[in-house]
N, C-alpha and C positions, 0 to 999 in steps of 0.2 A: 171591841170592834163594833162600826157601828152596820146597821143593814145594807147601806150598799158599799161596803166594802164586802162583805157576804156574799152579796147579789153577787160583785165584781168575780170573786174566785172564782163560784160555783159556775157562771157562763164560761170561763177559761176552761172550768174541769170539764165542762160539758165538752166544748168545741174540744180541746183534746182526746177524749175520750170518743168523740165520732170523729175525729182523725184515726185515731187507731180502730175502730170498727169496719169503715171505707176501706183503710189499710191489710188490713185481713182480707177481707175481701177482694180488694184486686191481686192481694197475692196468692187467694186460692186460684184464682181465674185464669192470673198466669200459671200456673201450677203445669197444664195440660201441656201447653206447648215445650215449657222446660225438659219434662219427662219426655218427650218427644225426643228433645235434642240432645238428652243425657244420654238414653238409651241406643241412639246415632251414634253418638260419640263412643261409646265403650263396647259398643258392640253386641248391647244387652237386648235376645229379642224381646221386647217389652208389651209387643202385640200379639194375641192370635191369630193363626193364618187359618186360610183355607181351605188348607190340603191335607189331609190325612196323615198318620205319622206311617212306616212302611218299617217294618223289622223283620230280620234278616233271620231264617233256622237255622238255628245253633245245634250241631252234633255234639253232644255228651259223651265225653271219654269215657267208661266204665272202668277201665282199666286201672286209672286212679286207684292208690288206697289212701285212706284220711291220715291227717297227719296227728302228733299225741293232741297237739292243740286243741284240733276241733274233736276232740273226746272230751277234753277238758270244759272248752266251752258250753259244749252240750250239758257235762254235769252242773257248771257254775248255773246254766240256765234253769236248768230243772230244779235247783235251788232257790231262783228266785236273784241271782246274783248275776244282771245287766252291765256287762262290760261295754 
C-alpha cells in the first residue's frame, strides 16, 4: 500500500472514532432526562425528597412462641450456614 492510501484509512479511522467519542457523549448527556422519564413512567421514585420518612410504633406481641424453624435458623447461623 502506498502512503496515502495509509493517510486515506487512518483520517476515516480517526473521523469515526470521534463519531463514536461525540457519540458517547451526547448519550451520557441525554442519559439525565431519560432517567427522568423512566422513573415517571414505572413509578420508580428515582429522587430524594424533602420530607422526612415518618414510622409508625409497632406493638410486639409477646405472646408468640418461635416456630421449630427459627430454632433451626438460629442454629444454621451460629454455624456459619447463611440461608
Amino acid at each position: 500500500m502506498s502512503t496515502q492510501q495509509n493517510q486515506a484509512k487512518n483520517n476515516k479511522l480517526v473521523l469515526k472514532l470521534a463519531a463514536v467519542v461525540i457519540g458517547m457523549f451526547g448519550f451520557g448527556f441525554a442519559l439525565i432526562p431519560l432517567y427522568d422519564v423512566l422513573c415517571d413512567a414505572l413509578g420508580i421514585n428515582g429522587k430524594p425528597s424533602d420530607t422526612a420518612a415518618v414510622y409508625e410504633v409497632v406493638e410486639i406481641d409477646e405472646s408468640r412462641h418461635y416456630s421449630r424453624f427459627y430454632y433451626a435458623y438460629k442454629y444454621w447461623y451460629s454455624l456459619g450456614i447463611y440461608i
